[in-house]
C-alpha positions in Angstrom: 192.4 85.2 118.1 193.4 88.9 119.4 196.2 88.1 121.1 197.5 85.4 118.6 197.6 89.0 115.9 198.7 90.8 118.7 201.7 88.4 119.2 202.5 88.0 115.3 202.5 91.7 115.3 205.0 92.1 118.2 207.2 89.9 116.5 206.9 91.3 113.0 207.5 94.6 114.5 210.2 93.3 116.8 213.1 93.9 114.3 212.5 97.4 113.6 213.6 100.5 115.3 211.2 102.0 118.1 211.1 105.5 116.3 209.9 103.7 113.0 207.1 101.9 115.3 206.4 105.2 116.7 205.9 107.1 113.7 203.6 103.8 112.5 201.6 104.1 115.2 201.4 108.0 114.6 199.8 107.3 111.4 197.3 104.7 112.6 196.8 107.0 115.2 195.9 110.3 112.8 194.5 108.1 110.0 191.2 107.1 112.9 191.0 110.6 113.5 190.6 111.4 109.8 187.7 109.0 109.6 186.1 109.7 112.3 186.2 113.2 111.6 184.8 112.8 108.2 182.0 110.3 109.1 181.0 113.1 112.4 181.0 115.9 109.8 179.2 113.7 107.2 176.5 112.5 110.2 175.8 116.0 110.9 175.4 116.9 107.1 172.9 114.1 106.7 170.8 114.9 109.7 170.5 118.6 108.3 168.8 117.2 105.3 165.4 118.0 104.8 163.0 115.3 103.6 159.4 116.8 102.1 156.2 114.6 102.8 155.8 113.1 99.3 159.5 111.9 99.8 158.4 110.6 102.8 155.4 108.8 101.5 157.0 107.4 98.5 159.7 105.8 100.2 157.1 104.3 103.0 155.2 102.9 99.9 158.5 101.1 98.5 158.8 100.1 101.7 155.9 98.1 101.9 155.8 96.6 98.0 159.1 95.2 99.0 158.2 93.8 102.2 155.0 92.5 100.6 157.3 91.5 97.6 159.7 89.0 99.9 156.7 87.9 101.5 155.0 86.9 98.5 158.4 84.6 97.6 158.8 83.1 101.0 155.3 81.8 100.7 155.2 80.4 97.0 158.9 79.0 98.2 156.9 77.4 100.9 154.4 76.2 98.6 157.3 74.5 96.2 158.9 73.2 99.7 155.3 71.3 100.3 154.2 70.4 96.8 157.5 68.7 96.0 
């Protein structure tokens, strides 16, 4: 499937002049750098967040209603599965 792009790419591109294809690939090029730079700097911004105990604890307790919550419908599916 790569190589199939790849190939439709080539010949898309094949018409155009090298320094257009050039400055295309520049952009790519520069755009990946802009993302990765902002997901780094936002990576490094999360990880400096501070998260207090109660926060901590109320999102363990969601945690486990909602895991209790999808087990409770898997079984009472399970139940409908066998009663019908």
């Amino acid at each position: 499937m790569r190589k199939t792009r790849q190939l439709y790419k080539e010949r898309e591109f094949s018409s155009l002049p090298k320094s257009v294809l050039q400055a295309q690939h520049h952009r790519e090029t520069s755009m990946m750098e802009r993302v990765q730079h902002i997901t780094k700097s936002a990576m490094r911004r999360a990880s400096q967040i501070e998260v207090t105990p109660q926060a901590k604890r109320n999102l363990q307790e969601l945690f486990i209603n909602f895991t209790l919550l999808l087990i409770c419908l898997l079984l009472i599916y399970i139940i409908v599965l066998l009663s019908s």
